[in-house]
ZAMARGU-4260 file (C-alpha; in steps of 0.2 Angstrom, whole numbers, plus 5000, padded with zeros to 4 digits):
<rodrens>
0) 5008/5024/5012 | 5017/5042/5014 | 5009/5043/5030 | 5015/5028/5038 | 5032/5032/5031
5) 5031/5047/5039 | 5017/5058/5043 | 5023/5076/5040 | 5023/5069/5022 | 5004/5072/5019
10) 5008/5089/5027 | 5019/5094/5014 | 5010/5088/4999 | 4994/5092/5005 | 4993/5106/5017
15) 5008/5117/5011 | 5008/5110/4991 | 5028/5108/4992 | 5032/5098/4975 | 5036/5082/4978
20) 5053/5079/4972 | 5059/5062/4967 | 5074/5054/4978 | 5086/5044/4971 | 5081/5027/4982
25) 5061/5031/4973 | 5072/5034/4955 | 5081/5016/4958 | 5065/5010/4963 | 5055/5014/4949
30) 5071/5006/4937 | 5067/4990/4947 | 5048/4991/4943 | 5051/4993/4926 | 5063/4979/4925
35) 5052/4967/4936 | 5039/4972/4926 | 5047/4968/4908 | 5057/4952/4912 | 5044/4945/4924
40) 5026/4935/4920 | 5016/4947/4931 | 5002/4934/4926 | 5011/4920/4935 | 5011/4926/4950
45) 4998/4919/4960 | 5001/4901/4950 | 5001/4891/4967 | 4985/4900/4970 | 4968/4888/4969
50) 4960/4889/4952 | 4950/4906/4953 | 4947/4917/4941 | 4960/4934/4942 | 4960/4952/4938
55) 4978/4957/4936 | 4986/4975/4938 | 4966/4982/4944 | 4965/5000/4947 | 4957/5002/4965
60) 4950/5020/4970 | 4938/5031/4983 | 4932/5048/4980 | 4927/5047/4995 | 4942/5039/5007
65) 4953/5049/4995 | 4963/5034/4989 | 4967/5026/4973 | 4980/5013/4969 | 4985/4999/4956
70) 4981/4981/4964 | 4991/4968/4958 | 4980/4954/4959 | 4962/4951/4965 | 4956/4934/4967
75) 4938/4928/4964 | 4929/4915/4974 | 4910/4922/4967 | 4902/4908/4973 | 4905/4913/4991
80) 4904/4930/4987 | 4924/4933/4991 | 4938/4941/4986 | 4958/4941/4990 | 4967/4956/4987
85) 4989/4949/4981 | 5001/4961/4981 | 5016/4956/4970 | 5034/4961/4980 | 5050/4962/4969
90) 5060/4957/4987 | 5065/4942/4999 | 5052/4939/5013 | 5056/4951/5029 | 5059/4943/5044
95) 5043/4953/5049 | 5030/4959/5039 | 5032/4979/5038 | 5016/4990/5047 | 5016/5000/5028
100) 5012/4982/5018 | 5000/4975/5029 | 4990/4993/5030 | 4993/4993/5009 | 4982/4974/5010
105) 4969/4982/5021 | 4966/4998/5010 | 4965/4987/4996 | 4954/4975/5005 | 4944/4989/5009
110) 4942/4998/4991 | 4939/4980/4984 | 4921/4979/5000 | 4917/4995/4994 | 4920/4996/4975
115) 4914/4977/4972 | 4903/4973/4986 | 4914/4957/4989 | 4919/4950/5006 | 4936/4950/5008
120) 4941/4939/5023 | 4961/4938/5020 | 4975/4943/5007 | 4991/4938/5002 | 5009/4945/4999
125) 5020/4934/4988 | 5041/4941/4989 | 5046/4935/4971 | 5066/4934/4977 | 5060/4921/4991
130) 5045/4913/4982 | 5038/4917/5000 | 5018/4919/5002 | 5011/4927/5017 | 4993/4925/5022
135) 4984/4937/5030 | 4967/4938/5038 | 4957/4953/5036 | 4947/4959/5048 | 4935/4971/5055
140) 4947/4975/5068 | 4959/4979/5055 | 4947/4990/5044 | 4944/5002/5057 | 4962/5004/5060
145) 4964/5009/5042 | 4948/5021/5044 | 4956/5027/5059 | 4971/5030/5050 | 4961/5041/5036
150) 4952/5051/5050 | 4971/5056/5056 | 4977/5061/5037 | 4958/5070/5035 | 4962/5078/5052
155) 4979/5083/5050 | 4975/5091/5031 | 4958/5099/5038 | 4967/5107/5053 | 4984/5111/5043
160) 4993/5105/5058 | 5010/5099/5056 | 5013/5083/5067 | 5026/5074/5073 | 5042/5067/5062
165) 5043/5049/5060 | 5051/5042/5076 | 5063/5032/5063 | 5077/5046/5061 | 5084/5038/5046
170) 5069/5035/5034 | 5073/5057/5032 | 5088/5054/5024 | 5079/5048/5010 | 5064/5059/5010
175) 5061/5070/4997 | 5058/5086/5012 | 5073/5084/5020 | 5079/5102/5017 | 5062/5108/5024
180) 5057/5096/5036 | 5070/5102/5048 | 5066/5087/5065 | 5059/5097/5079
</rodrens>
């Protein structure tokens, strides 16, 4: 997700090892996490959903890709063999889904194919402030653009090359490299 924010992120961490310092908007986030968390039935979150059985709050990872996370949801449909991924937004529904949630649904999708052996043919993101539910379909189209997007990370940690800033000037006034980013 760093990288989609902004790929001289990946740089930092993982090229030149700078620290990670936490920004006030992550440390406001976090609070909201926490908060959503505690008041919120988490496990009521996909309650308009068909009766299939759930896995809630499902660690996902790849030694491999290099990429772990904490799925929200996963749907079951064994009988044919299928799964679909829910991420859980403590928000109001965008007027466009953003490029960084649908990538997070295809990674997910694809650690649930490899971890699970499942098909996984769409996904959903439910905005809690709207009681909004997006569909989306997955497909192979959109797995090679998320294996794409891991070559480009591999490439720019393996080459230790620094690329371009995010075009978006004002996604740096929150990052946590600011003061050694320095836009070229």
């Amino acid at each position: 997700m760093n990288y989609l924010y902004c790929p001289r992120i990946t740089y930092f961490e993982n090229v030149l090892h700078y620290p990670q310092v936490t920004t006030i908007k992550e440390v406001k986030g976090r609070e909201k996490h926490v908060e959503f968390n505690r008041k919120s039935k988490r496990t009521k979150i996909a309650k308009r959903m068909p009766k299939l059985p759930r896995r809630y709050n499902l660690p996902l990872f790849s030694k491999e890709l290099g990429f772990q996370t904490v799925l929200d949801c996963l749907l079951l449909n064994e009988e044919a063999n299928e799964a679909y991924p829910l991420q859980a937004k403590n928000s109001f529904r965008p007027l466009a889904i953003y490029r960084t949630m649908k990538f997070q649904l295809f990674v997910e999708a694809l650690l649930v194919t490899r971890m699970f052996d499942y098909s996984v043919p769409f996904g959903f993101i439910k905005f809690i402030k709207s009681n909004d539910l997006v569909k989306l379909n997955i497909n192979s189209e959109n797995m090679l653009e998320v294996e794409e997007l891991i070559k480009e990370i591999k490439r720019v940690i393996s080459e230790e090359e620094l690329p371009s800033p995010t075009p978006y000037e004002l996604r740096c006034q929150d990052c946590c490299y600011f003061a050694v980013c320095r836009r070229d």
